[in-house]
C-alpha positions as a Markdown table, in Angstrom:
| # | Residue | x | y | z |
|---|---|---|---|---|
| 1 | Unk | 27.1 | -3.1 | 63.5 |
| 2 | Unk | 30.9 | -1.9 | 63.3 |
| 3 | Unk | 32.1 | 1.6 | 61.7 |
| 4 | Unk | 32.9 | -0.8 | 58.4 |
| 5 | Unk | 29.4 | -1.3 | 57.5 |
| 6 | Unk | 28.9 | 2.2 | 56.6 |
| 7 | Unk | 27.5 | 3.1 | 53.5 |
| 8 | Unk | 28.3 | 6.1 | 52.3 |
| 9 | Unk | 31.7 | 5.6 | 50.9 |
| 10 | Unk | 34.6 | 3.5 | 51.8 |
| 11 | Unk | 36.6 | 3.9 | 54.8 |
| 12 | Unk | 40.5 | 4.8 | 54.4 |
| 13 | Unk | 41.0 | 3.5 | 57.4 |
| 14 | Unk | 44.6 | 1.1 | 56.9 |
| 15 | Unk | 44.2 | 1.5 | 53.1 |
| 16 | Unk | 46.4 | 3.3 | 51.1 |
| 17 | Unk | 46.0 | 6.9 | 49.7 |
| 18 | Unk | 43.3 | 7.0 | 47.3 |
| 19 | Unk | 43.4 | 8.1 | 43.9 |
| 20 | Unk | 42.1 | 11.9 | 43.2 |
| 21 | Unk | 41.2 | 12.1 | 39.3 |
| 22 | Unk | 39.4 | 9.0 | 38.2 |
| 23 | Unk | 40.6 | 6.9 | 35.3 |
| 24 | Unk | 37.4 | 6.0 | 33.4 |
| 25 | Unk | 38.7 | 4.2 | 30.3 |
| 26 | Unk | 40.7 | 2.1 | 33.1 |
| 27 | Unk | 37.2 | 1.2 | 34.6 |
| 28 | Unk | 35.9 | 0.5 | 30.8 |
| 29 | Unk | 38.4 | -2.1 | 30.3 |
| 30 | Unk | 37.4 | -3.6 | 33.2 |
| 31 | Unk | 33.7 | -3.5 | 32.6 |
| 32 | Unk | 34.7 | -5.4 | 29.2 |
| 33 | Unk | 36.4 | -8.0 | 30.9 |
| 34 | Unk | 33.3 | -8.4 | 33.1 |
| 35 | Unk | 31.4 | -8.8 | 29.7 |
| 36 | Unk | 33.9 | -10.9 | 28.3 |
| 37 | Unk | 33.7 | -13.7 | 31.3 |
| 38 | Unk | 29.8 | -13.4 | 31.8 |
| 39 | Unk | 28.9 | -14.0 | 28.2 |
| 40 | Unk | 31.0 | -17.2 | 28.2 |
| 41 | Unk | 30.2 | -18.0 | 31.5 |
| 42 | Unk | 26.0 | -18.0 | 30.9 |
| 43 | Unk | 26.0 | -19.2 | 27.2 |
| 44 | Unk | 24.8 | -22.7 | 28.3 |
| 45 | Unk | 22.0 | -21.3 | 29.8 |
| 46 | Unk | 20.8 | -20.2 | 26.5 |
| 47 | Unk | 22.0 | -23.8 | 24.4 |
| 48 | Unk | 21.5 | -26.1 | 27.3 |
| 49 | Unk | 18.6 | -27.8 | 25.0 |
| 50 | Unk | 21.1 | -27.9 | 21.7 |
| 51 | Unk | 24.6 | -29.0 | 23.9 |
| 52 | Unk | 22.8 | -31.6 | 25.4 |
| 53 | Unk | 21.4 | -33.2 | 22.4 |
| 54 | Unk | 24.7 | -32.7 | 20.2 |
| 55 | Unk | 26.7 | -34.1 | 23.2 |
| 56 | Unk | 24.3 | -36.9 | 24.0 |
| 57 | Unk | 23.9 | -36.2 | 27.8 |
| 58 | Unk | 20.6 | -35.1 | 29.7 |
| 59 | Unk | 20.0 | -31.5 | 30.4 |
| 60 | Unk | 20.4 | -31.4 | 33.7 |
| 61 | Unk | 24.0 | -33.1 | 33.0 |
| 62 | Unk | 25.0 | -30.7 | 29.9 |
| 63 | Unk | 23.8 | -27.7 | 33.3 |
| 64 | Unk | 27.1 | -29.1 | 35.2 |
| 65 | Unk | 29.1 | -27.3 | 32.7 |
| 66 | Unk | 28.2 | -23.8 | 34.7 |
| 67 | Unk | 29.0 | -26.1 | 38.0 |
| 68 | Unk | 32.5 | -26.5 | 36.4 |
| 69 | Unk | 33.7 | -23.2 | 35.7 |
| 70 | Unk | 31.5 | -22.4 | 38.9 |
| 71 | Unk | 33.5 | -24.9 | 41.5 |
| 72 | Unk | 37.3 | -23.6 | 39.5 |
| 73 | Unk | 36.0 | -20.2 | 40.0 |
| 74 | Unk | 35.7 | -20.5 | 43.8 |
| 75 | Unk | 38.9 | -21.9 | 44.1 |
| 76 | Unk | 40.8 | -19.5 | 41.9 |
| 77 | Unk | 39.2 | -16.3 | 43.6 |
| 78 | Unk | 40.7 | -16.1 | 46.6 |
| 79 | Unk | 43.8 | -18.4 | 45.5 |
| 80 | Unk | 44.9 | -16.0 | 42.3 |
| 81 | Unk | 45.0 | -12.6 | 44.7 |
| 82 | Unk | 47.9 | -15.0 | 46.8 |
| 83 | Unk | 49.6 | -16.4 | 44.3 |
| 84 | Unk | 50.4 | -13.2 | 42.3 |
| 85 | Unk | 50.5 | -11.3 | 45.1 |
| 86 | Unk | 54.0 | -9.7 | 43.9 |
| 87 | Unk | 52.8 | -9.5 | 40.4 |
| 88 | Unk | 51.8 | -5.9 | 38.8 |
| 89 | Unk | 47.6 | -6.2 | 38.3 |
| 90 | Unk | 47.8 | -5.1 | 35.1 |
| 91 | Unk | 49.7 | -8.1 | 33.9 |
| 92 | Unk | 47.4 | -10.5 | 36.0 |
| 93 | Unk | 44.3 | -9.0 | 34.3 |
| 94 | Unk | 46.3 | -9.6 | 30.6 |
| 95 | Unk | 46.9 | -13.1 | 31.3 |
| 96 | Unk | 43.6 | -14.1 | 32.7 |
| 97 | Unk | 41.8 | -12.7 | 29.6 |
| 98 | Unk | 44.2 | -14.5 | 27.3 |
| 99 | Unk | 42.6 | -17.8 | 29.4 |
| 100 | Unk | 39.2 | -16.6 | 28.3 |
| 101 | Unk | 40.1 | -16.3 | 24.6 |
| 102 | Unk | 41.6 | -20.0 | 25.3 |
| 103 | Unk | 38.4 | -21.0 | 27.0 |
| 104 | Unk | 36.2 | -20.1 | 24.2 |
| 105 | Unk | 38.4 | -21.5 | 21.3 |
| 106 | Unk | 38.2 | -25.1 | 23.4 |
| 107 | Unk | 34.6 | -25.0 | 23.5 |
| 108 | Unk | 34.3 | -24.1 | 19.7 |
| 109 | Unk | 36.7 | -27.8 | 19.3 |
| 110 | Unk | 34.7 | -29.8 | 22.2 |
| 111 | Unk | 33.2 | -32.4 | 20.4 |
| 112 | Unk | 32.5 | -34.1 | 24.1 |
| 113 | Unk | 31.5 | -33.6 | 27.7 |
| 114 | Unk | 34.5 | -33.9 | 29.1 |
| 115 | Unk | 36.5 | -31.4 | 26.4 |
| 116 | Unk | 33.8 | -29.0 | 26.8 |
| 117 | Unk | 34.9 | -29.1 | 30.2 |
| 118 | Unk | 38.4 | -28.5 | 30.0 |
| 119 | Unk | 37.7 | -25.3 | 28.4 |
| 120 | Unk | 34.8 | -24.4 | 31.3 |
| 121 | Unk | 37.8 | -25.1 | 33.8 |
| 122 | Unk | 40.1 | -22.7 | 32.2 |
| 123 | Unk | 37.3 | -19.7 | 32.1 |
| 124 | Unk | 36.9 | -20.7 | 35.7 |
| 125 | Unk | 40.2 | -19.7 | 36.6 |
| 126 | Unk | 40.1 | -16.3 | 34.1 |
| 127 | Unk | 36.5 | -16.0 | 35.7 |
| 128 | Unk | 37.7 | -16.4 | 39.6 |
| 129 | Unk | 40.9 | -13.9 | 39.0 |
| 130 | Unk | 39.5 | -11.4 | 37.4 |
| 131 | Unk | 36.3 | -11.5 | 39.3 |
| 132 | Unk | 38.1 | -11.3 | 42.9 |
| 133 | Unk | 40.7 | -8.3 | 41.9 |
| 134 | Unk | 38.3 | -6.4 | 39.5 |
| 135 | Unk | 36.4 | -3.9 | 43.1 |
| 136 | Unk | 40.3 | -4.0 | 44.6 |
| 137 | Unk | 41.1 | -2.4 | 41.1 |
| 138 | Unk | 38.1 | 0.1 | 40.9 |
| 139 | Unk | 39.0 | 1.1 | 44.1 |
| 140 | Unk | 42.7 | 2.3 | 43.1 |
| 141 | Unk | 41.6 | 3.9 | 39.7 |
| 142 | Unk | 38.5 | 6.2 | 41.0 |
| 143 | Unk | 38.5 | 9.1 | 44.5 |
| 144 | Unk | 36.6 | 7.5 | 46.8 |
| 145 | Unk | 33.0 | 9.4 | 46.4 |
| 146 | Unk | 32.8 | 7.6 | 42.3 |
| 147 | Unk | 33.5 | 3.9 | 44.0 |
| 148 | Unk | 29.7 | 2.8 | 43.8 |
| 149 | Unk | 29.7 | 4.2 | 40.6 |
| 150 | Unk | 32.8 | 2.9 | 39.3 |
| 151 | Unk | 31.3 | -0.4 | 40.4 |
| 152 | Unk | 27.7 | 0.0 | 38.1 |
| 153 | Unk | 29.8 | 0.6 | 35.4 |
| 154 | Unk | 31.7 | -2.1 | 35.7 |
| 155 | Unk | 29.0 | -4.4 | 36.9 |
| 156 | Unk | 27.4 | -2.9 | 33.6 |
| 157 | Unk | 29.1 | -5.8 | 32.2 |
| 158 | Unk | 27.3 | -8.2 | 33.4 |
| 159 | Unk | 23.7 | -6.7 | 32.2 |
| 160 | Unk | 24.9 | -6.1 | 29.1 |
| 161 | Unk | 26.5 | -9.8 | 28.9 |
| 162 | Unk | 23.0 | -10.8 | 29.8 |
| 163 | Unk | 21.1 | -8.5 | 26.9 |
| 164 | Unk | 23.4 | -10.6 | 24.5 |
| 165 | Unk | 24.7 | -13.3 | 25.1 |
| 166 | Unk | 21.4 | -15.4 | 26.3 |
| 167 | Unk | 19.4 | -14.3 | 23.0 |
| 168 | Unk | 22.2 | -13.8 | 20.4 |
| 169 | Unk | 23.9 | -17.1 | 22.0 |
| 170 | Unk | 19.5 | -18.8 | 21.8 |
| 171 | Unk | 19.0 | -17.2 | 18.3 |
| 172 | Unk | 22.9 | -18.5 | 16.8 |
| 173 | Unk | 22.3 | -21.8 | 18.2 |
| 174 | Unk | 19.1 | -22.3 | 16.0 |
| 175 | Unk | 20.8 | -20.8 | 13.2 |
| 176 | Unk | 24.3 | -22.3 | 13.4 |
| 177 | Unk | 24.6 | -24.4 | 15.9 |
| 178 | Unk | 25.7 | -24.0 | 19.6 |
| 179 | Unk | 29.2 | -23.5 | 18.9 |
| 180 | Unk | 28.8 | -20.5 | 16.8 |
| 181 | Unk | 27.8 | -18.8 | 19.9 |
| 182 | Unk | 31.6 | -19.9 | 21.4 |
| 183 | Unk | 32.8 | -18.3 | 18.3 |
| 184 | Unk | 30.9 | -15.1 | 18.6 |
| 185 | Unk | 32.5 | -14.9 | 22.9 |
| 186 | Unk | 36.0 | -15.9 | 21.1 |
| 187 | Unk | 35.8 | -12.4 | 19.2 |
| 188 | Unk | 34.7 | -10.3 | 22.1 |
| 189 | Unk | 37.3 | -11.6 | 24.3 |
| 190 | Unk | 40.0 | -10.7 | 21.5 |
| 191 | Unk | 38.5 | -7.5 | 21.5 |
| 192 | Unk | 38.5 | -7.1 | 25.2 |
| 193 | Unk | 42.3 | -7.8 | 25.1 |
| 194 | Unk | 43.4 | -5.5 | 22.7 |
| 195 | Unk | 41.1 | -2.7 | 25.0 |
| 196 | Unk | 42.9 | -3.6 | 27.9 |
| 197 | Unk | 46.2 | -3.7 | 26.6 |
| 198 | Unk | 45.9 | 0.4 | 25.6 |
| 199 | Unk | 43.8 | 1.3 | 29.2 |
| 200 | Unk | 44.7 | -0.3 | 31.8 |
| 201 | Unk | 47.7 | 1.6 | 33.6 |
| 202 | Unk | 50.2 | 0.3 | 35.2 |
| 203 | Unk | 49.4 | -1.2 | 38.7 |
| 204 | Unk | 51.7 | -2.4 | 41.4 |
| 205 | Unk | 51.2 | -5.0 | 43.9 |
| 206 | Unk | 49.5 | -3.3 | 46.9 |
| 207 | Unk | 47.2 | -5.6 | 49.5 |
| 208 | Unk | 49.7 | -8.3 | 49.3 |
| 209 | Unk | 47.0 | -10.7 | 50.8 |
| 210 | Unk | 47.9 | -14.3 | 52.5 |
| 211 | Unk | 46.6 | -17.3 | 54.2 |
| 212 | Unk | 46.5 | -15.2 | 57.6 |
| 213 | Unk | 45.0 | -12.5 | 56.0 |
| 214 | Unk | 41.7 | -14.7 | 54.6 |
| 215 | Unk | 41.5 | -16.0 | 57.7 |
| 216 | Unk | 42.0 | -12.8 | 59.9 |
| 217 | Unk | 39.1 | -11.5 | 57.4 |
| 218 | Unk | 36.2 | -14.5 | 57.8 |
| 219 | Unk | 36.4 | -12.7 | 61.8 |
| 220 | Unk | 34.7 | -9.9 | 60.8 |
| 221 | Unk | 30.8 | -10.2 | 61.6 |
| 222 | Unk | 30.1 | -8.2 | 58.5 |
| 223 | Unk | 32.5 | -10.4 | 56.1 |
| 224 | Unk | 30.8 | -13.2 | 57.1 |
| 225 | Unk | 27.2 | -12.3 | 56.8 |
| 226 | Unk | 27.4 | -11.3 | 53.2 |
| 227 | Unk | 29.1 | -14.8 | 52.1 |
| 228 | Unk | 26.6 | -16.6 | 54.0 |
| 229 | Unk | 23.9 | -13.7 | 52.5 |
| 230 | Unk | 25.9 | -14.7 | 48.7 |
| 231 | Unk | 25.8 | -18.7 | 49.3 |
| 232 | Unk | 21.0 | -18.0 | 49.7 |
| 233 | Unk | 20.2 | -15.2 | 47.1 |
| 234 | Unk | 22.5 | -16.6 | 44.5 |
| 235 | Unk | 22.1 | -20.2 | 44.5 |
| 236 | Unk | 18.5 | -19.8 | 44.1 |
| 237 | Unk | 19.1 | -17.7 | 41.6 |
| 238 | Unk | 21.0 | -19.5 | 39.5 |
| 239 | Unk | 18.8 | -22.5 | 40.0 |
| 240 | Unk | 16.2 | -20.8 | 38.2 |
| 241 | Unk | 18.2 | -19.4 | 35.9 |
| 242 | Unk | 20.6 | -21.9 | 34.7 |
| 243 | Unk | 17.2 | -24.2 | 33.9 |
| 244 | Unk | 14.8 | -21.2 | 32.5 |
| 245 | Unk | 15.0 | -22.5 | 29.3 |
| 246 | Unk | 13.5 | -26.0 | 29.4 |
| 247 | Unk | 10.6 | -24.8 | 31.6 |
| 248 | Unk | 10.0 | -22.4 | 28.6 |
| 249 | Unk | 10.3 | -24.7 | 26.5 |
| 250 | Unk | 8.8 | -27.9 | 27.9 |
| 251 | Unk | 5.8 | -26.0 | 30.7 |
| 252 | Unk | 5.2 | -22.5 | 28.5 |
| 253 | Unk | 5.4 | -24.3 | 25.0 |
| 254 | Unk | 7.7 | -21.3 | 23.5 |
| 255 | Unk | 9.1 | -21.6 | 20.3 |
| 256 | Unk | 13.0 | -21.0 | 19.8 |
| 257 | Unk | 12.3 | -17.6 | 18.6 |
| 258 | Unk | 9.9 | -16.5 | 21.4 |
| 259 | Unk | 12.4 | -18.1 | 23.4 |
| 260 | Unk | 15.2 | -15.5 | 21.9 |
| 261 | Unk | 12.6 | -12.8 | 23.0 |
| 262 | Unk | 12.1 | -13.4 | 26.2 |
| 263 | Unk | 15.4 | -13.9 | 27.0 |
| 264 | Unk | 16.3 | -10.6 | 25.3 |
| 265 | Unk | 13.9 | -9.0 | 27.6 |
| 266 | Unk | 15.5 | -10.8 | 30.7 |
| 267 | Unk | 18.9 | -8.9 | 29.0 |
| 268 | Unk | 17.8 | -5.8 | 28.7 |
| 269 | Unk | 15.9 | -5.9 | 31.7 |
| 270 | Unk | 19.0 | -6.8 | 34.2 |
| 271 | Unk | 20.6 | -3.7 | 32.3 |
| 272 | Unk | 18.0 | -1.9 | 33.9 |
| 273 | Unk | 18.3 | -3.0 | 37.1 |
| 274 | Unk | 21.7 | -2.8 | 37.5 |
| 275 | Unk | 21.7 | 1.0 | 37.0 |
| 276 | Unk | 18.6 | 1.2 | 39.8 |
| 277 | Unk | 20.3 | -1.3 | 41.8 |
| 278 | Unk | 23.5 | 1.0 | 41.7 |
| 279 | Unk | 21.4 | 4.1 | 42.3 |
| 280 | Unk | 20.3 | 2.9 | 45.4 |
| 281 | Unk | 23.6 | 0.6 | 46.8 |
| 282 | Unk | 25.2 | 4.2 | 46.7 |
| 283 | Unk | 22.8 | 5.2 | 49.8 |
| 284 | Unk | 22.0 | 1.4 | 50.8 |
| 285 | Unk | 23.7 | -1.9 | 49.5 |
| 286 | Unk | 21.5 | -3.8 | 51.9 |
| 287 | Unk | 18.3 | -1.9 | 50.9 |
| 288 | Unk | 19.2 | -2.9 | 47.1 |
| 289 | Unk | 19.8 | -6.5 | 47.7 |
| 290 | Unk | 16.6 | -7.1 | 49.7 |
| 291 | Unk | 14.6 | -5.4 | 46.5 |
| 292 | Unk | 15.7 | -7.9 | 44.3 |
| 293 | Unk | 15.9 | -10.8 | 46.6 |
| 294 | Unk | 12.2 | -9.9 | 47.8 |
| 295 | Unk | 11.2 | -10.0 | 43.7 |
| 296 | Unk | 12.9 | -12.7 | 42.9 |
| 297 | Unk | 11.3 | -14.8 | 45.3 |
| 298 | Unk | 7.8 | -13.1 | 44.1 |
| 299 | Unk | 8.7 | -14.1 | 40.3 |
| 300 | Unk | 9.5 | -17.9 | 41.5 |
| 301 | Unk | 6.4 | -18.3 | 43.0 |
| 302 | Unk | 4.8 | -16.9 | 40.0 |
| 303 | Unk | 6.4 | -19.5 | 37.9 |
| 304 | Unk | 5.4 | -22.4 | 39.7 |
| 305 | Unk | 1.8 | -21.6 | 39.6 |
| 306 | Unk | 1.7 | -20.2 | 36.3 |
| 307 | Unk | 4.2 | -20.7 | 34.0 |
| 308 | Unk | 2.1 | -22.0 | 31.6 |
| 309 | Unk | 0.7 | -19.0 | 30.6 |
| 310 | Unk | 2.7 | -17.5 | 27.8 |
| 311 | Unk | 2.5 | -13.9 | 29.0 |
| 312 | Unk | 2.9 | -14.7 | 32.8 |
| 313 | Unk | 6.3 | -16.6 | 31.6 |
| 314 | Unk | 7.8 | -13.8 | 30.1 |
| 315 | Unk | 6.9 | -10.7 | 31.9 |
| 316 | Unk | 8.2 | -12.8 | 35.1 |
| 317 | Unk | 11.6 | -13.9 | 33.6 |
| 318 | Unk | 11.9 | -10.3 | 32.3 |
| 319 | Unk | 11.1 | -9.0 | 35.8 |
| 320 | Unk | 13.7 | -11.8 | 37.0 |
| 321 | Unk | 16.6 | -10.0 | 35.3 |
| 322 | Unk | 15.9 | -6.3 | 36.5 |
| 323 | Unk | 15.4 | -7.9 | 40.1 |
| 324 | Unk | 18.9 | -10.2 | 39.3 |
| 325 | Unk | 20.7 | -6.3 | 38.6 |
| 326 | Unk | 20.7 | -5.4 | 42.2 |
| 327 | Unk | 22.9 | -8.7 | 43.1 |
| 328 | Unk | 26.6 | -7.9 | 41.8 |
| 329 | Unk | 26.6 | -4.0 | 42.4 |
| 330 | Unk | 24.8 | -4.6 | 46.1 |
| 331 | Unk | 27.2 | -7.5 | 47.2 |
| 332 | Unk | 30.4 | -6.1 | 45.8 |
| 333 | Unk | 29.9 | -2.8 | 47.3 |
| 334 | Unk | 29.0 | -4.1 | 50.7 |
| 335 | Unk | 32.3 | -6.4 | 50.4 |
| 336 | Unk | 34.7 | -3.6 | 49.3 |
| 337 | Unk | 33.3 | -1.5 | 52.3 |
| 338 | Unk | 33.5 | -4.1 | 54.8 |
| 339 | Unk | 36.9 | -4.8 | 54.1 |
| 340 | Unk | 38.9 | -1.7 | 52.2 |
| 341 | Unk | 42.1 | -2.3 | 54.0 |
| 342 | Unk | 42.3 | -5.5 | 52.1 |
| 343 | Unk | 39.6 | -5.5 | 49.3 |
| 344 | Unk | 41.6 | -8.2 | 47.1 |
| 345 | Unk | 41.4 | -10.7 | 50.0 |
| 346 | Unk | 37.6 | -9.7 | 50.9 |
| 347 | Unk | 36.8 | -9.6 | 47.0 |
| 348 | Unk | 38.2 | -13.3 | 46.4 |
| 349 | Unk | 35.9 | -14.7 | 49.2 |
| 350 | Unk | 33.0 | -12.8 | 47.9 |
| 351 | Unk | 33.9 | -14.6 | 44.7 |
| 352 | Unk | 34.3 | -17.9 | 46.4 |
| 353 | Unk | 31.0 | -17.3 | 47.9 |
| 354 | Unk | 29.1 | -16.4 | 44.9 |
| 355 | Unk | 30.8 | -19.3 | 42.1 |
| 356 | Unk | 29.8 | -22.0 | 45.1 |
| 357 | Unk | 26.6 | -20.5 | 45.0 |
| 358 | Unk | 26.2 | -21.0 | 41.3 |
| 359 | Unk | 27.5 | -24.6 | 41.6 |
| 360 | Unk | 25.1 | -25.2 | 44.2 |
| 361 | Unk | 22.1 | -23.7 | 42.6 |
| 362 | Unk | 23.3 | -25.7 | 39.2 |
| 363 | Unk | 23.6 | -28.9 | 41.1 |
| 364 | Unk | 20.4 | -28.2 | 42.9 |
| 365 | Unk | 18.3 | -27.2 | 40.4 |
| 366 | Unk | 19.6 | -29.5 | 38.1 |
| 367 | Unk | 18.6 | -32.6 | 40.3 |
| 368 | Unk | 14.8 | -31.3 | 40.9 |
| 369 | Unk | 15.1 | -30.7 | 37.3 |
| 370 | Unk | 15.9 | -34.2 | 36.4 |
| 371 | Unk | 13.7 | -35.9 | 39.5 |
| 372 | Unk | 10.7 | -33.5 | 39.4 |
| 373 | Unk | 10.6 | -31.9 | 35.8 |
| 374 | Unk | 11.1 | -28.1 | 35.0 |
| 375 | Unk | 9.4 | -26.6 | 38.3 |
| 376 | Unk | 12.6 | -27.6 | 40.1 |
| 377 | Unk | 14.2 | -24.3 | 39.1 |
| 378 | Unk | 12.3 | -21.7 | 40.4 |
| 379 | Unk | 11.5 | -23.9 | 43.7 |
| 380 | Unk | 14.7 | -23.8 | 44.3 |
| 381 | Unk | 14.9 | -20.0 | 44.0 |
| 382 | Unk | 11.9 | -19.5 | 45.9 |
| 383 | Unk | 13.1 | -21.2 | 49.6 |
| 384 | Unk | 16.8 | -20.3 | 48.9 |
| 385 | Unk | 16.5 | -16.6 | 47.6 |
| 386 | Unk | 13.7 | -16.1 | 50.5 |
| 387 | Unk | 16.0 | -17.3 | 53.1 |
| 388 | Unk | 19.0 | -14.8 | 51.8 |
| 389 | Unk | 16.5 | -11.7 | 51.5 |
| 390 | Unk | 15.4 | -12.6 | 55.2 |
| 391 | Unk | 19.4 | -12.9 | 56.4 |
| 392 | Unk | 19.8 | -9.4 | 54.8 |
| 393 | Unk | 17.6 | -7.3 | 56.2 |
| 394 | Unk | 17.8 | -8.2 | 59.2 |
| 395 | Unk | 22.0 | -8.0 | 59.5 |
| 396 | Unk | 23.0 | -6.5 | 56.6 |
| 397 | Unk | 24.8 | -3.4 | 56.9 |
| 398 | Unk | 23.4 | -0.2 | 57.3 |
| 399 | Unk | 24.5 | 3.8 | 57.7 |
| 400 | Unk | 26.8 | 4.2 | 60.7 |
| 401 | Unk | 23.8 | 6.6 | 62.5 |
| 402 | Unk | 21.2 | 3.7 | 62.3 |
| 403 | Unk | 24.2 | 1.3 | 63.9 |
């Protein structure tokens, strides 16, 4: 295992001088944007049963609307770092969350597949950018020892985007109709924008990353292992999540509201295991993604055998999302570390790697969906998220003494 693997903070080595104070409403912002993008992002997952009536497609169709913004995202992550490459990242973060406010409107106006669409493409692109710069940033606002944590709060975003927006987004559905919950993500993204505008300091072009530089990067052994380890865990992941909501409804025989609940609990308990998973990527990224790979797995099986039990249904998917909060603080820790001297380039192939994941595990799950009925989710999970929790622990990176 090379020096880059280690996990006790990131190595200086060809990066540039690191910050000494630490600029925590800078990190905010960020963390709000991360909120922002995940809310929209995951709202079908919650009106997958409503948008695909009202649009007059099946389910597992109306699920290719995460494989959309999912496949845009993976080419936007890595693409966006070169592109504005000689653009100040302050103004790049702007513009990216003005897509999202764009994104959300569009959906609120879809009154068809292929419109809904349009708008999933544009919060692909916001999604990829912002995504692939967002540990690059953290990096240059906070001293080196507050990284990982920087990164938790950050990756906060996505826990608490998961508290909300899968139950509020269930719950205004019912009431309202699904694209009240598009009008609900149109506010918070206004919101975020106004919050960035007065935190986020100014921030020269730095990594400068290019075509040479992505490819000089997919050499390093570590580099590569966590894509490949990002392509497992989160595809099957994301197949069971994208599609929890018809086994609840059409296995477990839920109602809309016990739906809501249930989901909440999958929220609040991702919020959860984000701030464990963070705990422990600060001593071990690879320890913290083989916890909630190894659960995960667990929590499929579960569901295939017994999700029609009311109570085994929802203490697993609540289970699901504090095992889920180890992935984005454990993977975009090891990725920053493995790569500090360009953490833009490494961070938009970690984002490639992860959005091809979800498409995967959206277009997977969907067809077992479709071909086999609701069990295809977590089936999926189960082989795939086995697979990645295997991968990691046995070459994921560990502390330089154990090397």
């Amino acid at each position: 295992m090379s020096s880059a693997s280690c996990t006790t903070c990131p190595s200086t080595a060809g990066a540039a001088p690191a910050p000494t104070e630490a600029h925590w409403p800078a990190v905010a912002a960020l963390a709000l944007g991360v909120f922002g993008l995940v809310t929209a992002e995951f709202l079908p997952a919650s009106l997958l049963t409503a948008m695909a009536a009202d649009l007059h497609v099946s389910e597992g169709t109306a699920g290719q609307t995460v494989t959309a913004t999912a496949l845009v995202a993976a080419v936007a992550a890595p693409s966006l770092p070169l592109l504005t490459r000689n653009l100040d990242r302050r103004a790049v973060m702007l513009a990216l969350t003005v897509l999202l406010v764009l994104s959300n409107g569009l959906a609120v106006a879809a009154t068809s597949l292929p419109a809904l669409l349009v708008a999933r493409v544009l919060l692909g692109v916001a999604l990829g950018g912002f995504w692939s710069m967002s540990g690059a940033l953290a990096l240059r606002l906070v001293p080196p020892d507050r990284f990982a944590r920087a990164m938790a709060l950050i990756l906060t975003g996505v826990s608490v985007a998961t508290v909300c927006a899968a139950p509020i987004g269930a719950w205004m559905g019912e009431q309202w109709g699904w694209r009240s919950a598009f009008w609900a993500a149109g506010g918070v993204s206004l919101v975020t924008l106004a919050f960035q505008l007065a935190t986020l300091p100014a921030l020269p072009p730095r990594d400068r990353p290019d075509l040479r530089v992505l490819a000089e990067l997919l050499t390093r052994p570590d580099v590569r292992v966590a894509l490949l380890a990002v392509l497992l865990v989160i595809s099957g992941h994301f197949a069971g999540f994208t599609y929890i909501r018809p086994l609840m409804e059409n296995v477990t025989h839920l109602s809309v509201g016990a739906i809501t609940g249930v989901l909440l609990g999958y929220g609040v308990g991702g919020f959860f295991g984000n701030l464990v998973g963070g705990a422990i990527a600060e001593r071990s990224e690879r320890r913290a993604i083989v916890a909630g790979g190894s659960l995960v797995a667990l929590l499929a099986g579960v569901l295939l055998v017994g999700a029609s039990s009311v109570a085994v249904t929802a203490v697993a998917v609540v289970l699901w999302g504090f095992a889920f909060g180890a992935f984005p603080v454990g993977f975009q820790t090891w990725i920053v570390r493995a790569a500090p001297d360009q953490a833009e380039g490494a961070g938009g192939l970690l984002v490639a790697a992860f959005q091809v994941a979800i498409a995967s595990g959206a277009i997977g799950g969907g067809l077992l969906v479709d071909h086999v009925g609701a069990h295809g989710g977590p089936l999926f999970a189960l082989g795939s998220v086995t697979l990645g929790a295997l991968l990691v622990w046995r070459h994921g990176p560990r502390p330089a003494r154990q090397a």
